[in-house]
N, C-alpha and C positions, 0 to 999 in steps of 0.2 A: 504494500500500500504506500500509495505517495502523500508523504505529509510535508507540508512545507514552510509551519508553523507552531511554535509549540508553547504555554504560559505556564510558570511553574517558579517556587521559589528554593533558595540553595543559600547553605546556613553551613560557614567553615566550622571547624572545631575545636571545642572548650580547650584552655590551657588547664595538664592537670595542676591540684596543689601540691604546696613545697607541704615538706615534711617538719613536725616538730620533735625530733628525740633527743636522746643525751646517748653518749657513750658508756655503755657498761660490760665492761674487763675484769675478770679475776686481778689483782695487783693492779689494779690502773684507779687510783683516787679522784672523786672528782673529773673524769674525763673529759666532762663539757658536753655545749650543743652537738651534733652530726648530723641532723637532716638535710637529706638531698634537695634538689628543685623538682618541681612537675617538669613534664614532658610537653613539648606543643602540642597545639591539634592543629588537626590536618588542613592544607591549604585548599580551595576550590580551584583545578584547571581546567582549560579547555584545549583541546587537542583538535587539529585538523585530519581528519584520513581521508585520502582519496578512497580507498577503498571504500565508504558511506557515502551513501548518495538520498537521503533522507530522512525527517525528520522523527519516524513513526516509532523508535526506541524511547520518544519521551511523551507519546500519544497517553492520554490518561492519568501522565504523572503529576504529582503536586508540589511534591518537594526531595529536595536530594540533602542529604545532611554528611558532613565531612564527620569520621572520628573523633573523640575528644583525647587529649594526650594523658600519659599514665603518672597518678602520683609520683611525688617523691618516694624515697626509703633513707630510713638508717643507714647509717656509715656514710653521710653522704652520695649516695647513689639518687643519681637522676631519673626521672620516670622517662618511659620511652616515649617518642614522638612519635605521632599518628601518621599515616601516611595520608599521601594526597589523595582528593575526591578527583578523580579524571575523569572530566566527559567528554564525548566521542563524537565530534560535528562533522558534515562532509563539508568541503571548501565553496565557499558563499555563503556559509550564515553568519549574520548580524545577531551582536546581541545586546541587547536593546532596553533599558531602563525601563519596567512596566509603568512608573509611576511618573516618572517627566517625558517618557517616548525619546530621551536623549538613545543615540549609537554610541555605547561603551565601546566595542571591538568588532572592526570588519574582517573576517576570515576569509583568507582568499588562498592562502601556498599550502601544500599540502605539508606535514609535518610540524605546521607552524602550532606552537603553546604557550598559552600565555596566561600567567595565574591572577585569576579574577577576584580572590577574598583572600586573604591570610588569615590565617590560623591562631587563634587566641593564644598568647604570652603564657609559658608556665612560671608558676610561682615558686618564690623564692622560699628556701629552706630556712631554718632558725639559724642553722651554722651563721648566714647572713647579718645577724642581728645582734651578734654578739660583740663586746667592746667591755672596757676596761669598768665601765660601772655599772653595766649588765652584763655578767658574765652570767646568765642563767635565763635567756630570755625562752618564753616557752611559747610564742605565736611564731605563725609563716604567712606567707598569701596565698591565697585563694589562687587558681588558675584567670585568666581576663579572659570572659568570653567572649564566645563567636561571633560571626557579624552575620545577619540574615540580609539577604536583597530579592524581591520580586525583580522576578526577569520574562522578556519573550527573546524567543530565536527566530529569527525570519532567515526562509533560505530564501535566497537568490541564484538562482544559474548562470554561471560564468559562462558564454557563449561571444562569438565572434559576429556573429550573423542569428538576428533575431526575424522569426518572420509573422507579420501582421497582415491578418486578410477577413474578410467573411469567413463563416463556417460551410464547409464542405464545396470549397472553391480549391482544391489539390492542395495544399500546403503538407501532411501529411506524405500524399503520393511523392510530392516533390524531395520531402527529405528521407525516404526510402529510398528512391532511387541514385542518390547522389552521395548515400552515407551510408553506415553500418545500419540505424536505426532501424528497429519494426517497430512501427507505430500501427494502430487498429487501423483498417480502412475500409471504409463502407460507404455506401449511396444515401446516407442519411447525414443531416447536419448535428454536431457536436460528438463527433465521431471522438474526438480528442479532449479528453476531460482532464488529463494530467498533461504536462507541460515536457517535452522528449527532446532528448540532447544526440545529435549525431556526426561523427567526422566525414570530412569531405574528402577525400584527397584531390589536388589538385597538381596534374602532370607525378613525377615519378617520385619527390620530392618535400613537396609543398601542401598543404591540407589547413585547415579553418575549422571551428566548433560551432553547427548551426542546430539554434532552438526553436521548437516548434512550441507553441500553446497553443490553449481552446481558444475556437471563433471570436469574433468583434462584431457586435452590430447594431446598429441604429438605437441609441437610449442604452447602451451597455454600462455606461456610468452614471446612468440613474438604479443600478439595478439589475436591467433584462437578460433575457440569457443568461451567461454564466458571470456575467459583470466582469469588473475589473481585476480581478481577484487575482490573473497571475501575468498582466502586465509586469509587475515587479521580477519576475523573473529575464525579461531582457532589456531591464534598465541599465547593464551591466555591461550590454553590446556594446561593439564600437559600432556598428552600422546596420539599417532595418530591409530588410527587403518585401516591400508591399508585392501580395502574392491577389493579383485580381481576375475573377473569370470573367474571357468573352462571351462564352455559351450561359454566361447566368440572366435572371431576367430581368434583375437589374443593371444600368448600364454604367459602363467603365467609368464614366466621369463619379459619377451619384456613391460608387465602392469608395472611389479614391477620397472624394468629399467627409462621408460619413467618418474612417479612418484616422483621417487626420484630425477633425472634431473629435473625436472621442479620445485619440492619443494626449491631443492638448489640455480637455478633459483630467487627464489624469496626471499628465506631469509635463508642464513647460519644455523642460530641461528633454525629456524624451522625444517631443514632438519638431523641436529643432536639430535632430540627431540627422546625419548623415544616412542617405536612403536610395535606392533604386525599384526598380519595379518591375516586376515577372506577369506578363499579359498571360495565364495558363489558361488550359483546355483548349488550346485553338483547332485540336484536332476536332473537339464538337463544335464547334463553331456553326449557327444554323441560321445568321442571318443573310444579306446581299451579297455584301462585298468587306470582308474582313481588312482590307488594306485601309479602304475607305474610311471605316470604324476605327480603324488604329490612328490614322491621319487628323479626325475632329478629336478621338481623345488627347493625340498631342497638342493640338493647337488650344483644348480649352485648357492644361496645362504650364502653354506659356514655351512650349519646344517646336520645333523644327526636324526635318528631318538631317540627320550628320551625313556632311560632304566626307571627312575624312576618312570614316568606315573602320578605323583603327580594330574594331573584335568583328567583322562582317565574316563569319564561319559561314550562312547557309545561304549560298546565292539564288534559294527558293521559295524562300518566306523572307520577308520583310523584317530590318532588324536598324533599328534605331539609339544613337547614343550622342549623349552630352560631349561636349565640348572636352576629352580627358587631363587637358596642362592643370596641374594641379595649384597654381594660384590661380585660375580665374574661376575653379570651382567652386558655383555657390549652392551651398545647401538647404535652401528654400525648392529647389528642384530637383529634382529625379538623375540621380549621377548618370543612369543611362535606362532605357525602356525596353524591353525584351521579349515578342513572344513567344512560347515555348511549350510543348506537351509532353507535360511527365510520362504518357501512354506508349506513345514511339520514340520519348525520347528526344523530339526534335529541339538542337537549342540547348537540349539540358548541360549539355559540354561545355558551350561558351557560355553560358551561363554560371558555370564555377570558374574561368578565367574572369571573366569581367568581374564578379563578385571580390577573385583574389585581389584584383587592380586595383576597385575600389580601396579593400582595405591598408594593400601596398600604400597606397596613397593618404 
């Protein structure tokens, strides 16, 4: 099960107490104080694994509590220290102040740990407290307790290429065919209820991390459909690729419109991201003139069709791109425009070079 959120509180551990004894030896008069210190308690960590890839090991739970450290002893002997409470995140979760919504620690390397609480101070023994006009002191301290914090985890997926489209417009198809991924696929909309990570490889060498989430559509950040809920998972991209259908019955301009509203919707900073766009299903393509349809969606866009052709792979189908010199690239537009059917295939190749180019750049 894919969890990608989890609320719960975590509490280091008590320092134990020092000890108050005296020394007592056959032939030893008056020995004095000897008790030891308490032991720490345990510190709260958090651990990166690549190997996890989800949040559902703390599904249900409420709270995690660190060891508390071991008394003192006689003869000055120290009590033992508690070991650390390690938890086990996969790389992208945030974790995140329940109570101010502050980001304490972004998790992003795998191996990365970093200790979130410290462990309560043991306390000091009587030996501690002894001096020339108390030579018989018979207190110690207390361990200093632990520290409690409410926390949430929010994962985020670390991905290269985020893809944003309707539901049941190929986004799915498309990252099965161009990556390891198996995502569900089917003739029904919201085929994709969890949010699928898959690599690309591009030429013999070279490869990119592209994420798929469920559908976007019209009032999704009011609410509909599956709402916004795992947007946050390619906030993380460096670049979106709008995956829009010819053959759907809404028309290209009207996908491309509603998208960008609902991105902006949900996060500024997302909606000015760096973008290109995949015209798919053109193999069911059922209306006139699909060149024609391509040509009004670029011009109400604000593009042209490219004299220079720099990625023109398929001299059979119609393939349009921006302007590639990288300063005069402006990202209010579409880096380049592509149609493509993840069915035959067609396009799907230059469609990971230009994607790489993009991100090259």
């Amino acid at each position: 099960m894919f969890i990608d959120n989890a609320k719960f509180s975590v509490s280091s551990g008590k320092g134990g107490a020092g000890c108050a004894s005296f020394r007592r030896e056959k032939f030893v008069v008056k020995g004095g104080p000897d008790g030891g210190d308490g032991g720490k308690g345990g510190d709260v960590c958090f651990l990166v694994d690549n190997n996890s890839h989800t949040l559902s090991f703390y599904k249900g739970k409420r709270s995690f509590k660190a060891e508390g450290g071991k008394p003192g002893m006689g003869r000055q002997k120290t009590g033992k220290s508690a070991p650390d409470l390690t938890l086990i995140v996969p790389p992208g979760t945030q974790i995140i102040d329940d109570e101010t919504d502050e980001v304490l620690f972004d998790l992003l390397e795998d191996g990365q740990k970093v200790r979130f609480i410290e462990g309560g101070k043991g306390g000091l023994g009587n030996v501690h407290f002894k001096n020339a006009s108390n030579q018989r002191p018979n207190y110690c301290q207390p361990g200093l307790p632990g520290i409690t914090r409410n926390i949430r985890l929010e994962l985020k997926l670390i991905a290269d290429v985020g893809l944003v489209g309707y539901p049941n417009v190929g986004k799915s198809t498309l990252i099965s065919v161009t990556s390891n991924a198996t995502p569900e696929i089917a003739n029904y909309e919201f085929t994709t209820l969890t949010p699928k990570l898959g690599v690309v490889g591009v030429g013999d060498y070279d490869s990119f991390v592209m994420a798929d989430i469920p559908g976007i559509i019209d009032g999704a950040s009011d609410g509909k459909g599956l709402g916004l809920e795992f947007l946050r998972h390619i906030e993380r991209t460096k670049t979106l690729l709008f995956v829009i259908d010819t053959a759907n019955y809404r028309t290209m301009i009207d996908q491309y419109k509603v998208l960008k509203e609902e991105l902006l919707n949900f996060s500024g900073e997302l909606a000015s991201r760096n973008f290109a766009i995949a015209l798919s299903k053109i193999d069911g393509y059922y209306g006139e003139n699909l060149e024609d349809d391509i040509n009004k969606f670029l011009s109400e866009i604000g593009l042209e069709k490219s004299t220079k052709n720099e990625f023109k792979f398929s001299e059979d189908l119609p393939y349009f791109v921006q302007d590639l010199v990288f300063n005069k690239f402006d990202n209010t537009k579409p880096y380049f425009v592509l149609p493509i059917s993840s069915l035959d295939k067609t396009n799907v190749k230059p469609l990971t070079f230009a994607i790489k180019n993009l991100l090259d750049n």
